[in-house]
ZADREN-525135 format. One line per 2 residues: number of its first residue (from 0); for each residue x, y, z of N, C-alpha, C, O. Coordinates in nm, 3 decimals. Example, Ala and Ser with C-alpha at 12.3 -4.5 7.8 and 13.67 -1.06 7.14 Angstrom:
<kolpas>
0 = 1.319,-0.569,0.780,1.230,-0.450,0.780,1.320,-0.330,0.780,1.424,-0.332,0.846; 1.285,-0.225,0.708,1.367,-0.106,0.714,1.290,0.003,0.787,1.341,0.114,0.804;
</kolpas>
This chain:
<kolpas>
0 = -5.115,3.179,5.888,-5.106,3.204,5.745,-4.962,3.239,5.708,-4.896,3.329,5.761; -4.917,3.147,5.601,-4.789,3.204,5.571,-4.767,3.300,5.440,-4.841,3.294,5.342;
2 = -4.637,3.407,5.453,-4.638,3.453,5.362,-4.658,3.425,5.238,-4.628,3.306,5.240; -4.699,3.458,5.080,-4.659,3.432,5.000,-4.515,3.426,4.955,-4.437,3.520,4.970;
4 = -4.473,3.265,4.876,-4.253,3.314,4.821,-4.349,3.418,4.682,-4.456,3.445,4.626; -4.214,3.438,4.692,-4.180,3.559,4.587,-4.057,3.468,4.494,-3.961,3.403,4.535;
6 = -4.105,3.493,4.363,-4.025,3.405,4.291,-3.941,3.513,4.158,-4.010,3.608,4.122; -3.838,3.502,4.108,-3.784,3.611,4.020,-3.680,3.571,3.973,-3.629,3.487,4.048;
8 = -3.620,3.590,3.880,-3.485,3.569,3.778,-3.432,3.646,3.855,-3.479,3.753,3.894; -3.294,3.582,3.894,-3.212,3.680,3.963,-3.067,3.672,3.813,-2.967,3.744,3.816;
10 = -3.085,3.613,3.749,-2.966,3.608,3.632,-2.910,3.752,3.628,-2.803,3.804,3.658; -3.038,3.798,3.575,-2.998,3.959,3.574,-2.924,4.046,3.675,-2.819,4.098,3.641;
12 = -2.957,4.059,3.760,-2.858,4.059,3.899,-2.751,4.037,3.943,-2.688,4.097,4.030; -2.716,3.914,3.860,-2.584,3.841,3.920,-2.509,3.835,3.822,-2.394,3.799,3.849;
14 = -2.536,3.862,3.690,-2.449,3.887,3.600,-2.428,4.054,3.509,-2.369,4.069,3.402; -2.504,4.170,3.597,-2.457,4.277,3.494,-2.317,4.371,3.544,-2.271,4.393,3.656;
16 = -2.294,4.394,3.471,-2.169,4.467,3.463,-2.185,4.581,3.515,-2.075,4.630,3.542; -2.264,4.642,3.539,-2.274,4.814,3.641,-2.312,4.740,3.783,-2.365,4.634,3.817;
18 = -2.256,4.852,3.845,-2.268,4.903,3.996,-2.376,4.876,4.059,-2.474,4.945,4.029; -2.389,4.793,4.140,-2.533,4.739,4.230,-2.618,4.859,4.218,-2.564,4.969,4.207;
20 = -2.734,4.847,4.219,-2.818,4.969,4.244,-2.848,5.012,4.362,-2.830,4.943,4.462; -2.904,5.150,4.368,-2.889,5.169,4.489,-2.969,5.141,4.596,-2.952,5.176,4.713;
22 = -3.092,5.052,4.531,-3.206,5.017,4.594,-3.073,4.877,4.666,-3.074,4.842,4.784; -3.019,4.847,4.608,-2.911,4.729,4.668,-2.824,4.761,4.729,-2.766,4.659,4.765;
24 = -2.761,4.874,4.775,-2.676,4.928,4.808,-2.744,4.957,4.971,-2.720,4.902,5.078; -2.846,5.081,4.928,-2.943,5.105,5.077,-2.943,4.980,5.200,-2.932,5.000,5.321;
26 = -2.957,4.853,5.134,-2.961,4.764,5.199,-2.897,4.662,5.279,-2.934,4.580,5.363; -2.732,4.712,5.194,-2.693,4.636,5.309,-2.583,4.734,5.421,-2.546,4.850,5.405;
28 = -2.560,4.668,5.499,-2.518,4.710,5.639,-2.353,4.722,5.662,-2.282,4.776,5.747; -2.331,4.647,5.546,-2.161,4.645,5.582,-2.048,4.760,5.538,-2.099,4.852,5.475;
30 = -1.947,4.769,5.554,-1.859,4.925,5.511,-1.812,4.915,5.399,-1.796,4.807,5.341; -1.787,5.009,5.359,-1.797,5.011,5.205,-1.611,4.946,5.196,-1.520,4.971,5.276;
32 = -1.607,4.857,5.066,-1.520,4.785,5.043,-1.450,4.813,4.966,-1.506,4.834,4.858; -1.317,4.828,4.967,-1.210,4.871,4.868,-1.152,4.804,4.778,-1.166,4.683,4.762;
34 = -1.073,4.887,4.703,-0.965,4.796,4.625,-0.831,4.779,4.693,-0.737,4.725,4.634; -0.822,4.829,4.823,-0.717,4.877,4.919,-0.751,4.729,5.006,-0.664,4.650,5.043;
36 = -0.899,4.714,5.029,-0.954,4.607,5.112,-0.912,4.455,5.030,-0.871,4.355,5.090; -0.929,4.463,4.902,-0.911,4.349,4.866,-0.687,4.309,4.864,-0.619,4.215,4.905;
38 = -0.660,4.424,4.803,-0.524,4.362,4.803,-0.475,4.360,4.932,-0.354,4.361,4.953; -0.545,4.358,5.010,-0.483,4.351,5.189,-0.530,4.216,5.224,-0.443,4.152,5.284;
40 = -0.625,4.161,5.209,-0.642,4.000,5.183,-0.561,3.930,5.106,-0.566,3.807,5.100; -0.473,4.008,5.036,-0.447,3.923,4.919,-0.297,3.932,4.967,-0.225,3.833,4.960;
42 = -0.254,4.041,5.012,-0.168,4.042,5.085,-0.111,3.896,5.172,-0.025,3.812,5.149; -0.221,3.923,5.291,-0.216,3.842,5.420,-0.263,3.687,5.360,-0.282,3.593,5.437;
44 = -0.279,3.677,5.222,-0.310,3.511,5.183,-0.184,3.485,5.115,-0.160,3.371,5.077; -0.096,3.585,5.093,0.025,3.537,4.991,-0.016,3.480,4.870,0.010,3.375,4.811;
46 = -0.124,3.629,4.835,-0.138,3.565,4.648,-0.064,3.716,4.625,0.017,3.751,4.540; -0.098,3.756,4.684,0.000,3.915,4.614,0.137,3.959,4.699,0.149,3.972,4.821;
48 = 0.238,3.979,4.594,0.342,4.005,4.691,0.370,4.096,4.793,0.275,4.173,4.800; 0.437,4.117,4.858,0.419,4.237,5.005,0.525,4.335,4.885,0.429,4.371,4.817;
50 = 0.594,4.372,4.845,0.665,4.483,4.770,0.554,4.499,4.603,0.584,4.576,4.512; 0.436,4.413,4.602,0.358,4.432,4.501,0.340,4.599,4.498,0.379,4.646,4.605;
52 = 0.296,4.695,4.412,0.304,4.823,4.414,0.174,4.856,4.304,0.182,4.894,4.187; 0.071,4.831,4.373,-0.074,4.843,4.307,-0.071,4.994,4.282,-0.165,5.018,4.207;
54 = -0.033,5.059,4.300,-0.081,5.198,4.251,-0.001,5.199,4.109,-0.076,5.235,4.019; 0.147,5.165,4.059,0.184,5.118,3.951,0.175,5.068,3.854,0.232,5.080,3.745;
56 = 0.067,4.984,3.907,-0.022,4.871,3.790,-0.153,4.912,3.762,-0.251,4.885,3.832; -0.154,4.982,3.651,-0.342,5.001,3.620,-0.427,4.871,3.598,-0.547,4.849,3.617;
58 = -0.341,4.804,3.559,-0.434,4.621,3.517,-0.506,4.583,3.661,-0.624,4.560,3.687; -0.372,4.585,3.752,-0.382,4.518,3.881,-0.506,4.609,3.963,-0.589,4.546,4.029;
60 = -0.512,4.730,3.955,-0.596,4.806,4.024,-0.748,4.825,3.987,-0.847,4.841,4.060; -0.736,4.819,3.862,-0.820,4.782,3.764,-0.931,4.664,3.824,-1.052,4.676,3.846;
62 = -0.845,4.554,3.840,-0.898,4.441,3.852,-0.911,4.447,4.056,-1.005,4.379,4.098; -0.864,4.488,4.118,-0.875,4.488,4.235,-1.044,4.583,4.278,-1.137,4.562,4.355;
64 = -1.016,4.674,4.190,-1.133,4.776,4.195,-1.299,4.721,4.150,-1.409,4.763,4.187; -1.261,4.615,4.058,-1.361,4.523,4.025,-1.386,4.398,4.142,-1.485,4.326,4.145;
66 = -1.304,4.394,4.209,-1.368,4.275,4.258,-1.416,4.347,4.382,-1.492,4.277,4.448; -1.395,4.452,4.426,-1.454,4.486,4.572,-1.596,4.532,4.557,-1.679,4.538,4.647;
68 = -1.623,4.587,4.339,-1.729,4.612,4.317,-1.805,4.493,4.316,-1.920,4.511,4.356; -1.779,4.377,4.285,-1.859,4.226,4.286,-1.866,4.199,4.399,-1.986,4.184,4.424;
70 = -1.790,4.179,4.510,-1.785,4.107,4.636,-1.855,4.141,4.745,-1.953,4.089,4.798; -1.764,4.280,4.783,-1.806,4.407,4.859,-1.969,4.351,4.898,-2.007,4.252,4.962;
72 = -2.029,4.442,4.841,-2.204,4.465,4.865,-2.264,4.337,4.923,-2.348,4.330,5.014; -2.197,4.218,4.843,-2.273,4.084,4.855,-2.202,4.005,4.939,-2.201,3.884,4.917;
74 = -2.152,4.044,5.020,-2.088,3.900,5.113,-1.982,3.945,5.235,-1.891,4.026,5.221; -2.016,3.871,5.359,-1.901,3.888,5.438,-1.847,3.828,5.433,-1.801,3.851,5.545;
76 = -1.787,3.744,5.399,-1.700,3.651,5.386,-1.640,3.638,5.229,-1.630,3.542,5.152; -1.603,3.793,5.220,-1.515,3.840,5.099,-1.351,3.743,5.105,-1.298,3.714,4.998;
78 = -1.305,3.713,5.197,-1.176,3.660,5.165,-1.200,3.478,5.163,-1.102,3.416,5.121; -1.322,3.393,5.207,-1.343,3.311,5.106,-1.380,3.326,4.990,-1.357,3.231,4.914;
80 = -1.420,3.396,4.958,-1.476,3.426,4.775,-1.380,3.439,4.705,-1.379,3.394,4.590; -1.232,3.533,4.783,-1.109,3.537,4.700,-1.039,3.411,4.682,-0.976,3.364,4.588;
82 = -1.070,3.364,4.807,-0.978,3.223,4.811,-1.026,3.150,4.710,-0.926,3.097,4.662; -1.126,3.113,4.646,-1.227,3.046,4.594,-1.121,3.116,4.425,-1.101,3.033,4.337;
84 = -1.078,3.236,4.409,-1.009,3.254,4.288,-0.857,3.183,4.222,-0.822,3.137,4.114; -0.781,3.208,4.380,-0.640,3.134,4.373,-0.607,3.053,4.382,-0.499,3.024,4.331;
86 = -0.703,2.934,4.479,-0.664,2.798,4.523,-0.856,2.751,4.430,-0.970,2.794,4.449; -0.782,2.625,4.314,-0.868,2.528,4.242,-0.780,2.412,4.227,-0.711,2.400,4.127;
88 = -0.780,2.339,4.307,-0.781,2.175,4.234,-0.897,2.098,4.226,-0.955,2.070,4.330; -0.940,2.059,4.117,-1.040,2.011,4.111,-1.058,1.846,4.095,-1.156,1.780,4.060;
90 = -0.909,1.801,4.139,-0.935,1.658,4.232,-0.992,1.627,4.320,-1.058,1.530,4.357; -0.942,1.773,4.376,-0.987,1.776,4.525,-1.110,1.822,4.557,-1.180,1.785,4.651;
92 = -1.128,1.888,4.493,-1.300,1.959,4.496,-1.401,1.896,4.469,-1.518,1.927,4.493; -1.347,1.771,4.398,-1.442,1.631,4.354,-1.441,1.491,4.422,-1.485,1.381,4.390;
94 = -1.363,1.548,4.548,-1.357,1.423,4.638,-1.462,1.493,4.728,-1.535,1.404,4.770; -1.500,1.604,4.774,-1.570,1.621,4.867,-1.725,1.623,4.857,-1.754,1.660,4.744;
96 = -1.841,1.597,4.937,-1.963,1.510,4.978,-2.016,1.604,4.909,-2.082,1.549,4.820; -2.025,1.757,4.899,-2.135,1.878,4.838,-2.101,1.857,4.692,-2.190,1.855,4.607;
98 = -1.957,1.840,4.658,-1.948,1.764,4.501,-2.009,1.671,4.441,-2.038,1.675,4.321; -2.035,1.582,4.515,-2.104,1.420,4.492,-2.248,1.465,4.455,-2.323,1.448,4.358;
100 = -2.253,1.517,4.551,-2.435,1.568,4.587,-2.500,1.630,4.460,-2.607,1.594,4.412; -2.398,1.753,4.402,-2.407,1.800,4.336,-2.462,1.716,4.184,-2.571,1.703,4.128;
102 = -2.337,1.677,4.159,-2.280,1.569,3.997,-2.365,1.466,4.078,-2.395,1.394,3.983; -2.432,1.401,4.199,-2.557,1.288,4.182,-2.683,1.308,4.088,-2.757,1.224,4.036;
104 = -2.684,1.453,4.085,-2.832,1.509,4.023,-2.848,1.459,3.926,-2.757,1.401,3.867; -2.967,1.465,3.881,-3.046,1.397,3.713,-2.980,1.569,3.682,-2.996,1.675,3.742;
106 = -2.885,1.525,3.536,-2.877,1.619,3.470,-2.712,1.675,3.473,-2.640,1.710,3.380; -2.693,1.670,3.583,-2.570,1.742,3.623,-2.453,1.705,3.525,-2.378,1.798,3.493;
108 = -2.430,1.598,3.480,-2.307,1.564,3.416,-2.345,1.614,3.281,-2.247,1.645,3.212; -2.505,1.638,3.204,-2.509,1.714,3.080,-2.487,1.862,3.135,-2.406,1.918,3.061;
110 = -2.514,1.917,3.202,-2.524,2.074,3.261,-2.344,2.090,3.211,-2.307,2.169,3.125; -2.253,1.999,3.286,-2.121,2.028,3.293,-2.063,1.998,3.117,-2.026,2.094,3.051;
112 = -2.063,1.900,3.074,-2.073,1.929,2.913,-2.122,2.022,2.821,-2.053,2.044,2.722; -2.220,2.076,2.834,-2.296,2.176,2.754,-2.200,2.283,2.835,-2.153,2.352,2.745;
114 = -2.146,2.331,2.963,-2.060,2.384,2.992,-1.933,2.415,2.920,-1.891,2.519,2.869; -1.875,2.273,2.934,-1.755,2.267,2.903,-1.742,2.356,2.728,-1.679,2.456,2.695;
116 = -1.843,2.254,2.641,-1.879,2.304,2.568,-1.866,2.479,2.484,-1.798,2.535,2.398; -1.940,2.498,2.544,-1.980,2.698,2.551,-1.825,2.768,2.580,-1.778,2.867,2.525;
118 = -1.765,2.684,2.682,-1.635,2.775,2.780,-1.567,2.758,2.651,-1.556,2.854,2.575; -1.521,2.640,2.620,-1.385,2.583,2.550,-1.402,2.666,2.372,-1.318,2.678,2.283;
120 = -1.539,2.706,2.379,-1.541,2.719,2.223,-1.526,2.876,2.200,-1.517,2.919,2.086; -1.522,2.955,2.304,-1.450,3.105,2.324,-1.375,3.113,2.376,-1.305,3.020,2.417;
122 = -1.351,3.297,2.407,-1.255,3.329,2.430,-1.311,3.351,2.639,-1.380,3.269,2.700; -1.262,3.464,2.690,-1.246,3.495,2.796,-1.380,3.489,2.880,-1.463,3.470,2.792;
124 = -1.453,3.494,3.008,-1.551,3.509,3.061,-1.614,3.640,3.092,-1.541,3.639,3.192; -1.662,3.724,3.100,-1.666,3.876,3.127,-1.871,3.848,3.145,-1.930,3.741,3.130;
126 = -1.924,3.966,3.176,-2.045,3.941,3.227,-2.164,3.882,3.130,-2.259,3.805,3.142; -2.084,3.989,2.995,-2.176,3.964,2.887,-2.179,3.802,2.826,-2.277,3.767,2.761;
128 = -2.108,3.742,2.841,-2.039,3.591,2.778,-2.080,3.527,2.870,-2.128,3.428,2.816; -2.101,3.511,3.038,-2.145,3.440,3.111,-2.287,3.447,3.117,-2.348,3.346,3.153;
130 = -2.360,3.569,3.082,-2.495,3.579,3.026,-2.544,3.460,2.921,-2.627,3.369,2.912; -2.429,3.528,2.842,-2.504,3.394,2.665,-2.479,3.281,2.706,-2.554,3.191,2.669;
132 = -2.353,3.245,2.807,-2.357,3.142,2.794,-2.478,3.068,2.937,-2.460,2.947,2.924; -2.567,3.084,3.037,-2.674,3.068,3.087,-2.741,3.043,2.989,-2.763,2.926,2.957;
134 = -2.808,3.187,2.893,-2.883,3.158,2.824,-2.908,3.037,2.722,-3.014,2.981,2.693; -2.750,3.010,2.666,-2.778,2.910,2.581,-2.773,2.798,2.634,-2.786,2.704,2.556;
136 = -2.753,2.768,2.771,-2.753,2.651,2.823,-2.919,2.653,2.899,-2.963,2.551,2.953; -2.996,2.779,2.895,-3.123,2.715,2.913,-3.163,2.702,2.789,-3.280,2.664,2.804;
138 = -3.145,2.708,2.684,-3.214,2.654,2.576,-3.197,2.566,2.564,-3.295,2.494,2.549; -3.047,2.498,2.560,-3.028,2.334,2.486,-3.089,2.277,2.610,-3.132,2.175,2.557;
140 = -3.125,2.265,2.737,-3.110,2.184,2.832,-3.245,2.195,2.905,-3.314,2.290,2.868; -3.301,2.111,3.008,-3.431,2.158,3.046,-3.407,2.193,3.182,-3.496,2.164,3.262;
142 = -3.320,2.241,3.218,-3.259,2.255,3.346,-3.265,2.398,3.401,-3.195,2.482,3.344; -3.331,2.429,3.492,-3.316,2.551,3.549,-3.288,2.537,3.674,-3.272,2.425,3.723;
144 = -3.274,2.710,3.784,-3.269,2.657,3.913,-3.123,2.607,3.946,-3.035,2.587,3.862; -3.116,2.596,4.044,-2.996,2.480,4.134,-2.966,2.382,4.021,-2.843,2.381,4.009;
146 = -3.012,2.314,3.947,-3.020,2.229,3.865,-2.915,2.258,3.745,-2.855,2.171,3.681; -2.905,2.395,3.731,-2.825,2.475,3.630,-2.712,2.495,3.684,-2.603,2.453,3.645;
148 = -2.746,2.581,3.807,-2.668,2.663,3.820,-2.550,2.612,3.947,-2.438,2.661,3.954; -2.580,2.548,4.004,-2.485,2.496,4.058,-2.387,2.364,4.032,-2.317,2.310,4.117;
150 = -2.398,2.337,3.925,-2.243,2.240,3.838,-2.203,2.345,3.769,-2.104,2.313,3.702; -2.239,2.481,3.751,-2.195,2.550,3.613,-2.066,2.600,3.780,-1.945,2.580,3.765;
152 = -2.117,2.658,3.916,-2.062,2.729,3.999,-1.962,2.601,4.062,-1.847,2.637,4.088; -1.987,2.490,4.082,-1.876,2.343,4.131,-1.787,2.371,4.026,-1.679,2.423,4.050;
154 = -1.828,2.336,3.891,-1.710,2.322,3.770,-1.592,2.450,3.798,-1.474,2.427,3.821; -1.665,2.616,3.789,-1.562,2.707,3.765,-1.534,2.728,3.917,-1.427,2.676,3.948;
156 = -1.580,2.772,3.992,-1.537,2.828,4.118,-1.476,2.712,4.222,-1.372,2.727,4.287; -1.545,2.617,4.224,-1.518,2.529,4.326,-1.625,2.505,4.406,-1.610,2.407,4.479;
158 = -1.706,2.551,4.414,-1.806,2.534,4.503,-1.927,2.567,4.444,-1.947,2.651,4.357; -2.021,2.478,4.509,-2.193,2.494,4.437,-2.261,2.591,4.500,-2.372,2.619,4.456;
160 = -2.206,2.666,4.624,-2.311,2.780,4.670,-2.423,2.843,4.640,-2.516,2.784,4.584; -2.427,2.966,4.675,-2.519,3.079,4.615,-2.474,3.127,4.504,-2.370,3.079,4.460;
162 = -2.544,3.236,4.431,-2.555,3.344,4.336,-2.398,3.438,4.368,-2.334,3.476,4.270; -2.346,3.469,4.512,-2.244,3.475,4.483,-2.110,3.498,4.446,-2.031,3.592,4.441;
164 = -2.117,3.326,4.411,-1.997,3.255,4.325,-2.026,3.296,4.190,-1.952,3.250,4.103; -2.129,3.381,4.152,-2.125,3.401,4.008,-2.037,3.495,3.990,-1.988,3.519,3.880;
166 = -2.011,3.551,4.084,-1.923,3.694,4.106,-1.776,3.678,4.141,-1.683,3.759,4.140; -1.782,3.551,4.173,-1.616,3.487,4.151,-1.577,3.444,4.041,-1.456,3.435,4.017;
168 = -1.689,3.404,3.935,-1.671,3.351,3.800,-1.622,3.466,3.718,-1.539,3.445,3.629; -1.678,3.610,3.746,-1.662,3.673,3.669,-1.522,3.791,3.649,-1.500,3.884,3.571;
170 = -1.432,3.717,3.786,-1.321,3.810,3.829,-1.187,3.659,3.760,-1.065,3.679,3.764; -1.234,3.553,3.718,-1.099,3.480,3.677,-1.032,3.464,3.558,-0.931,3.398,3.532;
172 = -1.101,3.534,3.490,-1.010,3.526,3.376,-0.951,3.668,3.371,-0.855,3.687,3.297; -0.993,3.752,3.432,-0.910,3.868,3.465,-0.777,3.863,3.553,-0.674,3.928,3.537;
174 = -0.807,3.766,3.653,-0.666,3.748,3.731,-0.558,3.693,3.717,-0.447,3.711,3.768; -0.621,3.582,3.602,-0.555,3.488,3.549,-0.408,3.561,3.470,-0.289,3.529,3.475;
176 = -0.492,3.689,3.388,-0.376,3.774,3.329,-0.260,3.803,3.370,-0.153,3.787,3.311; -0.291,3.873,3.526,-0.250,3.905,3.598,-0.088,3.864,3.696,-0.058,3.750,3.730;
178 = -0.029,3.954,3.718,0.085,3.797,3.787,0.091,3.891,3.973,0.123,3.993,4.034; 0.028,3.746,3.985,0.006,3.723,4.139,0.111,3.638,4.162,0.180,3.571,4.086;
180 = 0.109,3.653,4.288,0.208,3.536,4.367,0.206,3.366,4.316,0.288,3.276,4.308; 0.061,3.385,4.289,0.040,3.183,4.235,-0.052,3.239,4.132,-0.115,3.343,4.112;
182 = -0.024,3.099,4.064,-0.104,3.131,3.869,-0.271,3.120,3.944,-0.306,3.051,4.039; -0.332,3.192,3.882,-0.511,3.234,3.899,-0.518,3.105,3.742,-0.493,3.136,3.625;
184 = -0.545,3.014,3.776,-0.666,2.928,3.647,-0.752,2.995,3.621,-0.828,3.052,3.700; -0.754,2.997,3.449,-0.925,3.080,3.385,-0.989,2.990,3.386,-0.973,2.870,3.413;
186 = -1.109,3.084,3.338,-1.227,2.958,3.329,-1.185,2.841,3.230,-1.201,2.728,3.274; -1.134,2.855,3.099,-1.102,2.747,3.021,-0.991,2.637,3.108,-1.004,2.514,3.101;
188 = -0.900,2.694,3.177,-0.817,2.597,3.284,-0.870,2.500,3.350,-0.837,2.381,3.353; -1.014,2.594,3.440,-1.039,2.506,3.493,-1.172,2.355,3.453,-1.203,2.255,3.517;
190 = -1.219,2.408,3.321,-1.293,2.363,3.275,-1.204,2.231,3.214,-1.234,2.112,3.224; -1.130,2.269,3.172,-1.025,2.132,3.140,-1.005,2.012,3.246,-1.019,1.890,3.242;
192 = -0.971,2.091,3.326,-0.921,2.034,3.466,-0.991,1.963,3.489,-0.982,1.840,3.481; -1.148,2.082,3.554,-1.270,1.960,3.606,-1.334,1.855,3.519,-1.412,1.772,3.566;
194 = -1.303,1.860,3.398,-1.335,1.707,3.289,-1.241,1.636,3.306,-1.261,1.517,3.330; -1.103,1.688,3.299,-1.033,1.545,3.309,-1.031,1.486,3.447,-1.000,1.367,3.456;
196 = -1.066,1.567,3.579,-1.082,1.509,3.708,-1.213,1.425,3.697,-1.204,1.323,3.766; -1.323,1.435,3.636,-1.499,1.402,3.629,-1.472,1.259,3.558,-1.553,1.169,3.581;
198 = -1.336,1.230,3.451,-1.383,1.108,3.417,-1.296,1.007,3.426,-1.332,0.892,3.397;
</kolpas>
């Protein structure tokens, strides 16, 4: 006999703006992650300079302190997720086989319009705005699931993964501000980008 799946909106989850809970926290196993942790990746990737002076910069710390709160809890493989912020070409991200796979789907090329759409017609991405904009893309569209959500995660992040890359979506238009070693593309950058690469 197999278990029953367990089925649930994880939207909520992956897009609110407070602190994992602690029923989420209890659970996982890994050490707790800094803002010290992230600019030391960022360091050793040469997006942040080695005389950079994060304690100086409230923006920079600010935003460093946010992403170890997004990343941290959910992933070991925190310094692909960063990488996934600084390095986007989306020529290149559209030559490869999980791209194809992706944009083959019934639907996928409206998912990325109704995208483009929503991005281009505001301003910045932040949790609350990546909310409306899900929401209003399950209304216009009949698309849920993988079906949704992974051209919305190919288009901005680069990759169709998990849930996440939603948490990489929600650290780029913050970095973008920012002056790192190499320009961070916002979401509107790259939404440009990946249309004019798509056609």
């Amino acid at each position: 006999m197999t278990a029953p799946l367990l089925h649930f909106d994880c939207t909520e989850l992956l897009m609110t703006s407070n602190a994992p809970s602690k029923a989420l926290q209890s659970n996982t196993t890994a050490k707790a992650f800094t803002a010290e942790d992230v600019a030391a990746i960022l360091r050793e990737s040469g997006w942040l300079g080695a005389g950079a002076e994060v304690r100086d910069d409230s923006s920079l710390q600010e935003w460093l302190t946010r992403a170890a709160e997004l990343l941290g809890p959910y992933s070991t493989n925190r310094s692909g997720l960063l990488k996934l912020i600084f390095r986007y070409e989306a020529s290149e991200i559209l030559k490869e086989y999980e791209s194809q796979a992706v944009l083959a789907r019934s639907g996928a090329r409206e998912v990325i319009r109704q995208l483009a759409n929503l991005i281009l017609d505001g301003g910045g991405v932040d949790s609350d705005r990546f909310k409306a904009i899900v929401e209003a893309m399950k209304a216009a569209t009949p698309y849920r699931s993988r079906e949704l959500f992974q051209p919305i995660r190919l288009a901005l992040s680069g990759s169709s993964g998990a849930g996440e890359l939603d948490r990489v979506i929600l650290l780029l238009d913050g970095a973008a501000k920012l002056n790192f070693a190499v320009d961070v593309k916002s979401t509107r950058q790259r939404m440009l980008e990946f249309c004019a690469a798509l056609d």
